[in-house]
C-alpha positions in Angstrom: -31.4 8.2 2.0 -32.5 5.0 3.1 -29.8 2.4 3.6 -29.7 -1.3 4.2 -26.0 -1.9 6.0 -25.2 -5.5 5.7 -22.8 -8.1 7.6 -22.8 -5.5 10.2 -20.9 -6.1 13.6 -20.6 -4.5 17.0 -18.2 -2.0 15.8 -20.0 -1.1 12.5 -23.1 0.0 14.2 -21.2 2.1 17.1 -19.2 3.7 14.5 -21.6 4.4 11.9 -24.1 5.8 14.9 -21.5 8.1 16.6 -21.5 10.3 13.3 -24.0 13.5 12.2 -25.6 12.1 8.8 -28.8 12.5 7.5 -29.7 9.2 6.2 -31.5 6.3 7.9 -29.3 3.5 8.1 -30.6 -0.1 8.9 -28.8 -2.5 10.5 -28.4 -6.2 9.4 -26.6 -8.7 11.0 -27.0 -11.0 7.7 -24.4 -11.1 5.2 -25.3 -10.1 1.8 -26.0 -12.6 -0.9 -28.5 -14.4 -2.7 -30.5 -15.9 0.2 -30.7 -12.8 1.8 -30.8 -10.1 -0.8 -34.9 -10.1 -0.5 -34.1 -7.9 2.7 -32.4 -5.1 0.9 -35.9 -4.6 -1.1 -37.4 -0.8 -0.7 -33.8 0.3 0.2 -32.3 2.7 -2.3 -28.9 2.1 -0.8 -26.7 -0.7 0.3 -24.1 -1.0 2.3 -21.8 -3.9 1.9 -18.2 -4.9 2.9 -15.5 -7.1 1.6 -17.2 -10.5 1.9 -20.9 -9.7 0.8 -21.7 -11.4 -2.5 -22.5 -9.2 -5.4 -22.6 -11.0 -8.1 -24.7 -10.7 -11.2 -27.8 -12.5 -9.4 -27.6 -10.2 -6.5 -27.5 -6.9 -8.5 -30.3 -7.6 -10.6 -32.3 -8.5 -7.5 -31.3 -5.6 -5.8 -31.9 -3.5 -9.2 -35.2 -5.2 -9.3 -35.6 -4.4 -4.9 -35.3 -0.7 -5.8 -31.7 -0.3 -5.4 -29.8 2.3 -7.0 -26.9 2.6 -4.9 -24.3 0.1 -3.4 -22.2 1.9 -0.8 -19.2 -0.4 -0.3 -17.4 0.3 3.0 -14.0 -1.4 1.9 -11.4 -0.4 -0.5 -11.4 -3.3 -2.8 -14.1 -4.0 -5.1 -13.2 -7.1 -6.7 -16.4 -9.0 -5.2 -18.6 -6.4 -7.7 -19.7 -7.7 -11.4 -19.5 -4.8 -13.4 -21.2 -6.2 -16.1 -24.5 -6.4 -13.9 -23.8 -2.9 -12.7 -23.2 -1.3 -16.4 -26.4 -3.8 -16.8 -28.7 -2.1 -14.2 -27.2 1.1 -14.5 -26.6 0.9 -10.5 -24.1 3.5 -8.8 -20.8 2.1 -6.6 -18.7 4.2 -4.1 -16.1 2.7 -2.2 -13.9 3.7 0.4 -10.6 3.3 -0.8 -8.2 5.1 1.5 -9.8 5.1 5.0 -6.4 4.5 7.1 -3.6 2.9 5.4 -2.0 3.3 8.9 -3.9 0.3 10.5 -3.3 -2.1 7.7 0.8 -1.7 7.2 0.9 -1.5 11.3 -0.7 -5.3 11.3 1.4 -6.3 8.4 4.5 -5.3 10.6 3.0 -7.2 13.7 1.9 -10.6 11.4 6.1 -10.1 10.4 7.4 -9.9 13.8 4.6 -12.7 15.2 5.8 -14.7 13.0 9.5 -14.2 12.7 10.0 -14.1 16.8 7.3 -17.0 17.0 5.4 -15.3 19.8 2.2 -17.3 19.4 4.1 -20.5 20.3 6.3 -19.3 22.8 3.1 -17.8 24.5 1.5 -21.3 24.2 4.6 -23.1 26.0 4.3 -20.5 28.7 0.5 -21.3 29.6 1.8 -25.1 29.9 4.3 -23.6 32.0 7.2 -24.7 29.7 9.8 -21.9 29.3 12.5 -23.2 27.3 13.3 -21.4 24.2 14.8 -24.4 21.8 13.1 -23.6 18.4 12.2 -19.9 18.9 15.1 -18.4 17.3 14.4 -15.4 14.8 16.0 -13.3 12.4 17.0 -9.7 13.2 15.3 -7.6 10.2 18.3 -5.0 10.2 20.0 -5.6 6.9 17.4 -8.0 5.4 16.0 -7.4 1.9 12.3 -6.6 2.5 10.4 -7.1 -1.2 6.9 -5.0 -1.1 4.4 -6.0 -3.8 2.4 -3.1 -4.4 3.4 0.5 -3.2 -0.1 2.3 -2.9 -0.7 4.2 0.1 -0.4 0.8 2.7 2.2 -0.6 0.7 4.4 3.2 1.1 3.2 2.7 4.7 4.8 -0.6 5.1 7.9 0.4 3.1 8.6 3.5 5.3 8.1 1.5 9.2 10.5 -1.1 7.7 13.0 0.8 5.8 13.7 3.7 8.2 12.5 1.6 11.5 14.0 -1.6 11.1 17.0 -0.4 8.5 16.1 -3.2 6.2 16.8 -2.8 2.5 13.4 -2.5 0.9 12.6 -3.6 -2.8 9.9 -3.3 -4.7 7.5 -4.6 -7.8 4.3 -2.2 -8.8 3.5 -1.4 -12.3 2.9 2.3 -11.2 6.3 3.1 -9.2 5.7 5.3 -6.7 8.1 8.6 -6.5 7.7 9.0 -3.0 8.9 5.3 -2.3 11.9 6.1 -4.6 12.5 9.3 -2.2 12.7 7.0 0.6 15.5 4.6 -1.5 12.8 2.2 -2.3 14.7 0.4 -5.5 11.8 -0.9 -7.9 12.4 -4.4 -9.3 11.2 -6.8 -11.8 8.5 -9.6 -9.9 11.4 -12.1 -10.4 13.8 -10.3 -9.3 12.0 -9.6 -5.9 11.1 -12.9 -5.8 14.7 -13.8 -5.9 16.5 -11.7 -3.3 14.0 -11.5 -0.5 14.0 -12.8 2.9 10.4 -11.0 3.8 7.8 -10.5 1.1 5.0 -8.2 1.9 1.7 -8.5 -0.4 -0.2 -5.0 -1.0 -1.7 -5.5 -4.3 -5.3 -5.4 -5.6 -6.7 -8.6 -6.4 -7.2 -8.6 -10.7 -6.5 -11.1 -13.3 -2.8 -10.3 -13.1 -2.4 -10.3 -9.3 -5.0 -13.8 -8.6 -2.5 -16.8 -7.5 0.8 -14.4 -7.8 2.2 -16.3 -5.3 1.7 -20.0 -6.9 4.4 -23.0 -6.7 6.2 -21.6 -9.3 6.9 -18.5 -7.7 7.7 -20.2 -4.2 10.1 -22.1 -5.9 11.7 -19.2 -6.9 12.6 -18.0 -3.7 15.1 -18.1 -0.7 14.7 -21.0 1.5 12.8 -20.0 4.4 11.8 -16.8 3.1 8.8 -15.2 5.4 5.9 -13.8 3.4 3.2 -11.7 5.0 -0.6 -11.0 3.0 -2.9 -8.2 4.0 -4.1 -7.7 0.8 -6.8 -10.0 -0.3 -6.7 -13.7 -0.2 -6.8 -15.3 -3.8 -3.4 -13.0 -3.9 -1.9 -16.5 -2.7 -2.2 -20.5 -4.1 -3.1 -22.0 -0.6 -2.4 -25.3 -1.6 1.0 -23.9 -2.9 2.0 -22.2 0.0 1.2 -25.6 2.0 3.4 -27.6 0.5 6.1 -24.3 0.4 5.2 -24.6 4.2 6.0 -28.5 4.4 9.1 -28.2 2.2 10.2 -25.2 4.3 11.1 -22.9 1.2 8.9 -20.8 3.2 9.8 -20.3 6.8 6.9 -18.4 7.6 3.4 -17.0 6.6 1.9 -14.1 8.0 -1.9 -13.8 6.9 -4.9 -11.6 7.4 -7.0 -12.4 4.3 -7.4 -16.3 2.9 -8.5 -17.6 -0.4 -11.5 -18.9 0.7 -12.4 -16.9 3.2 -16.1 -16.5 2.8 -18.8 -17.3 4.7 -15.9 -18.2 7.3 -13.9 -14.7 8.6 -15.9 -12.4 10.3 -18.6 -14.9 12.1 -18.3 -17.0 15.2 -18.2 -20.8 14.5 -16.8 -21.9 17.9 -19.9 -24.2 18.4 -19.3 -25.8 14.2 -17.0 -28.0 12.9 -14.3 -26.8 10.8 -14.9 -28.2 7.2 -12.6 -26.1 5.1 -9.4 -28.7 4.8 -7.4 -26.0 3.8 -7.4 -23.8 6.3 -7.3 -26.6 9.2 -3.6 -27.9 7.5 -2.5 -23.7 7.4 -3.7 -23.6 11.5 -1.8 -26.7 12.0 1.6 -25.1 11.3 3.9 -23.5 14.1 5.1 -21.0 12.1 2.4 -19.7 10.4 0.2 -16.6 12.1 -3.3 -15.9 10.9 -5.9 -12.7 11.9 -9.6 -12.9 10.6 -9.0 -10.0 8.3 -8.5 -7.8 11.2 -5.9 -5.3 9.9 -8.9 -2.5 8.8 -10.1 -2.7 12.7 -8.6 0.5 14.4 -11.0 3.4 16.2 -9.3 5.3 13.2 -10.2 3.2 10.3 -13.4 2.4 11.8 -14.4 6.2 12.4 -12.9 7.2 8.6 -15.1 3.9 7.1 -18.1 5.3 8.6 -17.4 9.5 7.2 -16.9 8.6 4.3 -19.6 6.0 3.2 -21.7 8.3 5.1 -20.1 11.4 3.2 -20.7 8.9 -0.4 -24.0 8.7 0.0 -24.4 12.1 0.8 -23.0 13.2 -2.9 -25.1 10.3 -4.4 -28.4 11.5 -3.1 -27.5 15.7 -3.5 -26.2 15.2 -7.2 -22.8 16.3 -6.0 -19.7 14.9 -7.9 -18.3 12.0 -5.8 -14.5 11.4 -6.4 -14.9 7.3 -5.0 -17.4 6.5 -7.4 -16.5 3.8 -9.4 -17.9 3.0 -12.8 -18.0 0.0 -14.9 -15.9 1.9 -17.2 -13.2 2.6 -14.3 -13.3 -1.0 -13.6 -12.3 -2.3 -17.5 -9.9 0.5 -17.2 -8.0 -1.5 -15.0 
Protein backbone atom coordinates (compact mmCIF):
# COMPACT_ATOMS: atom_id res chain seq x y z
CA UNK A 1 0.00 0.00 0.00
CA UNK A 2 0.99 3.38 -0.73
CA UNK A 3 1.36 5.72 2.31
CA UNK A 4 1.81 9.35 2.77
CA UNK A 5 3.48 9.72 6.54
CA UNK A 6 3.01 13.18 7.72
CA UNK A 7 4.76 15.57 10.41
CA UNK A 8 7.43 13.04 10.19
CA UNK A 9 10.73 13.58 12.33
CA UNK A 10 14.20 12.11 12.51
CA UNK A 11 13.02 9.37 14.61
CA UNK A 12 9.85 8.46 12.65
CA UNK A 13 11.67 7.74 9.56
CA UNK A 14 14.51 5.56 11.29
CA UNK A 15 11.92 3.76 13.01
CA UNK A 16 9.51 3.14 10.48
CA UNK A 17 12.56 2.14 7.97
CA UNK A 18 14.32 -0.36 10.39
CA UNK A 19 11.07 -2.69 10.02
CA UNK A 20 10.15 -5.58 7.16
CA UNK A 21 6.78 -4.23 5.60
CA UNK A 22 5.53 -4.27 2.35
CA UNK A 23 4.22 -1.01 1.76
CA UNK A 24 5.83 2.13 0.36
CA UNK A 25 5.88 4.71 2.81
CA UNK A 26 6.58 8.44 1.87
CA UNK A 27 8.01 10.75 4.03
CA UNK A 28 6.70 14.32 4.70
CA UNK A 29 8.19 16.67 6.86
CA UNK A 30 4.86 18.85 6.49
CA UNK A 31 2.20 18.66 9.06
CA UNK A 32 -1.09 17.56 7.90
CA UNK A 33 -3.86 20.08 7.47
CA UNK A 34 -5.64 22.03 5.09
CA UNK A 35 -2.71 23.87 3.33
CA UNK A 36 -1.02 20.85 2.90
CA UNK A 37 -3.54 18.13 2.36
CA UNK A 38 -3.07 18.50 -1.62
CA UNK A 39 0.20 16.32 -0.99
CA UNK A 40 -1.57 13.32 0.40
CA UNK A 41 -3.45 13.08 -3.28
CA UNK A 42 -2.87 9.47 -5.11
CA UNK A 43 -2.08 8.04 -1.65
CA UNK A 44 -4.53 5.44 -0.45
CA UNK A 45 -3.14 5.78 3.08
CA UNK A 46 -2.14 8.39 5.54
CA UNK A 47 -0.26 8.44 8.26
CA UNK A 48 -0.81 11.09 10.82
CA UNK A 49 0.05 11.77 14.54
CA UNK A 50 -1.40 13.60 17.39
CA UNK A 51 -1.18 17.14 16.05
CA UNK A 52 -2.16 16.72 12.23
CA UNK A 53 -5.53 18.39 11.50
CA UNK A 54 -8.34 16.15 10.42
CA UNK A 55 -11.11 17.92 10.40
CA UNK A 56 -14.12 17.70 8.24
CA UNK A 57 -12.25 19.83 5.35
CA UNK A 58 -9.33 17.62 5.43
CA UNK A 59 -11.16 14.25 5.16
CA UNK A 60 -13.19 15.24 2.33
CA UNK A 61 -10.08 16.37 0.52
CA UNK A 62 -8.37 13.50 1.31
CA UNK A 63 -11.59 11.36 0.35
CA UNK A 64 -11.75 13.31 -2.78
CA UNK A 65 -7.29 12.79 -3.08
CA UNK A 66 -8.00 9.01 -3.18
CA UNK A 67 -7.75 8.22 0.41
CA UNK A 68 -9.27 5.45 1.96
CA UNK A 69 -7.29 4.94 4.89
CA UNK A 70 -5.95 7.22 7.75
CA UNK A 71 -3.28 5.32 9.74
CA UNK A 72 -2.95 7.27 12.99
CA UNK A 73 0.31 6.53 14.76
CA UNK A 74 -0.98 7.77 18.32
CA UNK A 75 -3.44 6.42 20.69
CA UNK A 76 -5.77 9.26 20.92
CA UNK A 77 -8.05 10.14 18.27
CA UNK A 78 -9.79 13.04 19.42
CA UNK A 79 -8.24 15.32 16.42
CA UNK A 80 -10.59 12.93 13.93
CA UNK A 81 -14.35 14.20 12.90
CA UNK A 82 -16.19 11.16 12.74
CA UNK A 83 -18.89 12.67 11.07
CA UNK A 84 -16.59 13.29 7.87
CA UNK A 85 -15.37 9.83 8.24
CA UNK A 86 -19.00 8.01 8.55
CA UNK A 87 -19.36 10.81 5.63
CA UNK A 88 -16.67 9.44 3.25
CA UNK A 89 -16.92 6.12 4.39
CA UNK A 90 -12.90 6.41 5.19
CA UNK A 91 -11.19 3.64 7.41
CA UNK A 92 -9.16 4.70 10.90
CA UNK A 93 -6.57 2.53 12.87
CA UNK A 94 -4.87 3.80 15.69
CA UNK A 95 -2.26 2.65 17.88
CA UNK A 96 -3.59 2.74 21.10
CA UNK A 97 -1.32 0.72 23.38
CA UNK A 98 2.22 0.99 21.94
CA UNK A 99 4.24 1.39 25.47
CA UNK A 100 2.39 2.60 28.36
CA UNK A 101 5.90 2.19 30.02
CA UNK A 102 7.44 5.45 28.44
CA UNK A 103 4.50 7.65 29.24
CA UNK A 104 3.88 6.78 33.26
CA UNK A 105 8.00 6.75 33.42
CA UNK A 106 7.91 10.64 32.23
CA UNK A 107 4.93 11.37 34.34
CA UNK A 108 7.02 10.11 37.33
CA UNK A 109 10.10 12.28 36.21
CA UNK A 110 7.70 15.64 35.35
CA UNK A 111 6.62 14.71 39.44
CA UNK A 112 10.00 14.54 40.86
CA UNK A 113 11.38 17.63 38.39
CA UNK A 114 9.00 19.37 39.72
CA UNK A 115 8.68 18.50 43.36
CA UNK A 116 12.76 18.49 43.90
CA UNK A 117 12.89 21.69 41.54
CA UNK A 118 15.83 20.26 39.60
CA UNK A 119 15.41 22.58 36.63
CA UNK A 120 16.19 25.60 38.79
CA UNK A 121 18.61 24.28 41.00
CA UNK A 122 20.52 23.21 37.67
CA UNK A 123 20.11 26.77 36.44
CA UNK A 124 21.79 28.32 39.74
CA UNK A 125 24.55 25.88 39.34
CA UNK A 126 25.55 27.10 35.64
CA UNK A 127 25.65 30.71 37.35
CA UNK A 128 27.70 29.12 39.67
CA UNK A 129 25.32 29.77 42.64
CA UNK A 130 24.99 26.68 44.94
CA UNK A 131 22.86 27.71 47.71
CA UNK A 132 19.74 25.71 48.16
CA UNK A 133 17.26 28.43 49.87
CA UNK A 134 13.90 27.71 48.02
CA UNK A 135 14.59 24.12 46.79
CA UNK A 136 12.98 22.30 49.45
CA UNK A 137 10.57 19.33 48.38
CA UNK A 138 8.26 16.96 49.67
CA UNK A 139 9.15 13.26 50.35
CA UNK A 140 6.29 11.28 48.37
CA UNK A 141 6.31 8.37 51.03
CA UNK A 142 2.89 8.74 52.67
CA UNK A 143 1.36 11.33 50.36
CA UNK A 144 -2.07 10.72 48.75
CA UNK A 145 -1.28 10.36 45.01
CA UNK A 146 -4.98 10.84 43.05
CA UNK A 147 -4.73 9.11 39.34
CA UNK A 148 -7.40 10.31 36.89
CA UNK A 149 -7.74 7.58 34.58
CA UNK A 150 -6.53 3.96 35.26
CA UNK A 151 -6.04 2.55 31.65
CA UNK A 152 -2.92 0.78 30.93
CA UNK A 153 -0.45 4.28 31.68
CA UNK A 154 -2.64 5.37 34.29
CA UNK A 155 -2.09 1.37 36.11
CA UNK A 156 1.54 2.13 35.13
CA UNK A 157 1.76 5.17 37.06
CA UNK A 158 -0.33 3.82 39.90
CA UNK A 159 1.95 0.74 40.42
CA UNK A 160 5.77 2.90 40.25
CA UNK A 161 4.13 5.26 42.85
CA UNK A 162 2.24 2.96 45.02
CA UNK A 163 4.78 0.18 45.56
CA UNK A 164 8.03 2.50 44.69
CA UNK A 165 7.47 5.53 46.45
CA UNK A 166 4.75 3.90 49.26
CA UNK A 167 2.41 6.73 48.59
CA UNK A 168 -1.25 6.10 49.09
CA UNK A 169 -2.76 6.12 45.60
CA UNK A 170 -6.54 7.11 44.86
CA UNK A 171 -8.32 7.06 42.01
CA UNK A 172 -11.34 8.50 39.76
CA UNK A 173 -12.24 6.37 36.28
CA UNK A 174 -15.60 5.57 35.27
CA UNK A 175 -14.39 1.96 34.38
CA UNK A 176 -12.47 0.93 37.65
CA UNK A 177 -9.82 -1.12 36.93
CA UNK A 178 -9.60 -4.69 39.04
CA UNK A 179 -6.08 -4.92 38.70
CA UNK A 180 -5.51 -1.29 40.29
CA UNK A 181 -7.91 -2.48 43.11
CA UNK A 182 -5.42 -5.66 43.45
CA UNK A 183 -2.66 -3.32 43.97
CA UNK A 184 -4.95 -1.25 46.91
CA UNK A 185 -5.82 1.38 44.45
CA UNK A 186 -9.06 2.87 46.49
CA UNK A 187 -11.43 4.30 43.59
CA UNK A 188 -12.97 7.75 44.56
CA UNK A 189 -15.56 10.14 43.46
CA UNK A 190 -13.75 13.21 41.11
CA UNK A 191 -14.36 15.47 44.30
CA UNK A 192 -13.26 13.45 46.54
CA UNK A 193 -9.84 13.01 44.74
CA UNK A 194 -9.83 16.46 44.23
CA UNK A 195 -10.04 16.96 47.85
CA UNK A 196 -7.41 14.76 49.50
CA UNK A 197 -4.54 14.91 47.06
CA UNK A 198 -1.17 16.31 47.35
CA UNK A 199 -0.17 14.95 43.63
CA UNK A 200 -2.70 14.61 40.92
CA UNK A 201 -1.81 12.65 37.89
CA UNK A 202 -3.94 13.14 34.59
CA UNK A 203 -4.41 9.85 32.31
CA UNK A 204 -7.68 10.38 30.74
CA UNK A 205 -8.82 10.62 27.09
CA UNK A 206 -9.72 13.97 26.02
CA UNK A 207 -14.01 13.78 25.43
CA UNK A 208 -16.71 16.17 26.23
CA UNK A 209 -16.62 14.95 29.89
CA UNK A 210 -12.81 15.06 30.35
CA UNK A 211 -12.14 18.87 28.21
CA UNK A 212 -11.27 21.60 30.97
CA UNK A 213 -11.60 18.91 34.00
CA UNK A 214 -9.19 20.68 35.66
CA UNK A 215 -10.95 24.36 35.47
CA UNK A 216 -10.95 27.14 38.54
CA UNK A 217 -13.48 25.40 40.12
CA UNK A 218 -11.78 22.36 40.54
CA UNK A 219 -8.36 24.05 41.61
CA UNK A 220 -10.26 25.63 44.07
CA UNK A 221 -11.18 22.59 45.37
CA UNK A 222 -7.91 21.39 46.28
CA UNK A 223 -5.07 21.39 48.82
CA UNK A 224 -2.92 24.36 48.81
CA UNK A 225 0.10 23.68 46.96
CA UNK A 226 -1.06 20.50 45.60
CA UNK A 227 1.36 19.29 42.46
CA UNK A 228 -0.50 18.20 39.41
CA UNK A 229 1.25 16.40 36.60
CA UNK A 230 -0.65 16.06 32.64
CA UNK A 231 0.57 13.52 30.07
CA UNK A 232 -2.58 13.04 28.72
CA UNK A 233 -3.72 15.58 26.31
CA UNK A 234 -3.73 19.24 26.77
CA UNK A 235 -7.42 20.70 26.71
CA UNK A 236 -7.55 18.09 29.87
CA UNK A 237 -6.52 21.38 31.76
CA UNK A 238 -8.03 25.40 31.83
CA UNK A 239 -4.53 27.09 31.11
CA UNK A 240 -5.67 30.23 32.17
CA UNK A 241 -7.01 28.47 35.32
CA UNK A 242 -4.07 26.79 36.24
CA UNK A 243 -2.26 30.35 35.90
CA UNK A 244 -3.91 32.00 38.21
CA UNK A 245 -3.87 28.48 40.52
CA UNK A 246 -0.05 29.00 39.83
CA UNK A 247 -0.03 32.78 41.03
CA UNK A 248 -2.35 32.15 44.00
CA UNK A 249 -0.15 29.11 44.89
CA UNK A 250 -3.15 26.58 45.46
CA UNK A 251 -1.10 24.77 43.07
CA UNK A 252 2.57 24.32 44.01
CA UNK A 253 3.53 22.76 40.94
CA UNK A 254 2.61 21.72 37.37
CA UNK A 255 4.21 18.98 35.59
CA UNK A 256 3.20 19.10 31.76
CA UNK A 257 3.93 17.21 28.59
CA UNK A 258 0.84 18.15 26.42
CA UNK A 259 -0.73 22.00 26.45
CA UNK A 260 -4.07 23.24 25.34
CA UNK A 261 -2.89 24.95 22.56
CA UNK A 262 -0.26 23.09 21.49
CA UNK A 263 -0.60 23.02 17.80
CA UNK A 264 1.40 24.23 15.27
CA UNK A 265 3.83 24.95 18.29
CA UNK A 266 5.23 21.25 19.99
CA UNK A 267 7.08 19.22 17.76
CA UNK A 268 8.84 22.10 15.46
CA UNK A 269 11.87 24.19 16.00
CA UNK A 270 11.02 27.98 16.50
CA UNK A 271 14.30 29.00 18.08
CA UNK A 272 14.80 31.69 15.28
CA UNK A 273 10.58 33.02 15.89
CA UNK A 274 9.05 34.90 18.40
CA UNK A 275 6.94 33.39 20.85
CA UNK A 276 3.28 34.69 20.33
CA UNK A 277 1.22 32.37 22.31
CA UNK A 278 0.79 34.57 25.70
CA UNK A 279 -0.19 31.65 27.46
CA UNK A 280 2.40 29.60 27.27
CA UNK A 281 5.15 32.44 27.77
CA UNK A 282 3.29 33.30 31.47
CA UNK A 283 3.33 29.05 32.16
CA UNK A 284 7.51 29.19 31.12
CA UNK A 285 7.77 32.09 33.29
CA UNK A 286 7.07 30.11 36.50
CA UNK A 287 9.82 28.38 38.68
CA UNK A 288 7.95 25.72 39.64
CA UNK A 289 6.35 24.61 36.71
CA UNK A 290 8.27 21.83 34.33
CA UNK A 291 7.18 21.45 30.72
CA UNK A 292 8.40 18.52 27.86
CA UNK A 293 7.12 19.13 24.14
CA UNK A 294 4.99 16.08 24.40
CA UNK A 295 7.96 13.89 24.70
CA UNK A 296 6.68 11.13 27.05
CA UNK A 297 5.70 8.66 23.74
CA UNK A 298 9.68 9.11 22.72
CA UNK A 299 11.41 5.84 23.88
CA UNK A 300 13.40 3.28 21.30
CA UNK A 301 10.48 1.08 22.64
CA UNK A 302 7.50 3.10 21.85
CA UNK A 303 9.09 4.28 18.83
CA UNK A 304 9.78 0.71 17.47
CA UNK A 305 6.03 -0.58 18.72
CA UNK A 306 4.42 2.80 16.86
CA UNK A 307 6.14 1.84 13.76
CA UNK A 308 4.85 -2.51 14.05
CA UNK A 309 1.89 -1.72 14.54
CA UNK A 310 0.74 1.06 12.09
CA UNK A 311 2.84 -0.89 9.82
CA UNK A 312 0.95 -4.21 11.01
CA UNK A 313 -2.68 -1.81 10.57
CA UNK A 314 -2.16 -1.26 7.29
CA UNK A 315 -1.26 -4.55 6.55
CA UNK A 316 -4.93 -5.97 7.78
CA UNK A 317 -6.50 -2.92 5.89
CA UNK A 318 -5.09 -3.73 2.55
CA UNK A 319 -5.29 -8.01 3.01
CA UNK A 320 -9.03 -7.74 4.20
CA UNK A 321 -7.93 -9.19 7.49
CA UNK A 322 -9.95 -8.16 10.72
CA UNK A 323 -8.01 -5.30 12.44
CA UNK A 324 -8.71 -5.13 16.25
CA UNK A 325 -7.50 -0.94 16.30
CA UNK A 326 -9.85 -0.01 13.86
CA UNK A 327 -11.96 2.47 14.91
CA UNK A 328 -15.40 3.34 13.52
CA UNK A 329 -17.62 6.23 13.65
CA UNK A 330 -19.82 4.04 15.49
CA UNK A 331 -16.99 3.21 18.23
CA UNK A 332 -16.49 6.83 18.46
CA UNK A 333 -20.42 7.80 19.42
CA UNK A 334 -20.11 4.82 21.62
CA UNK A 335 -18.01 6.74 23.70
Amino acid sequence: MKVALFSTKPYDRESFEAIDHPHEVDFFPQRLTEDSVELARGYPAVCAFANDVLGAAVIHALSEGGTEVVALRCAGCNHVDFDAVAETGMRVVHVPAYSPNAVAEHAVTLLMATNRHLLRSNRRLRDNNYGLHGLAGFDLVDKTVGVIGTGKIGTVFARILGAGFGTRVIAFDPYPNDHCREMGVEYVGIEELFQRSDVISLHCPLTDDSHHLIDAQAIARMKTGVVIVNTSRGPVIDTQAAIEGVKSGRIGGLGLDVYEHEGGLFFEDHSDEVLTDDLFARLLGFQNVVITGHQAFLTHEALDQIARQTLGNLTCIETGTACEREITPADEQAD
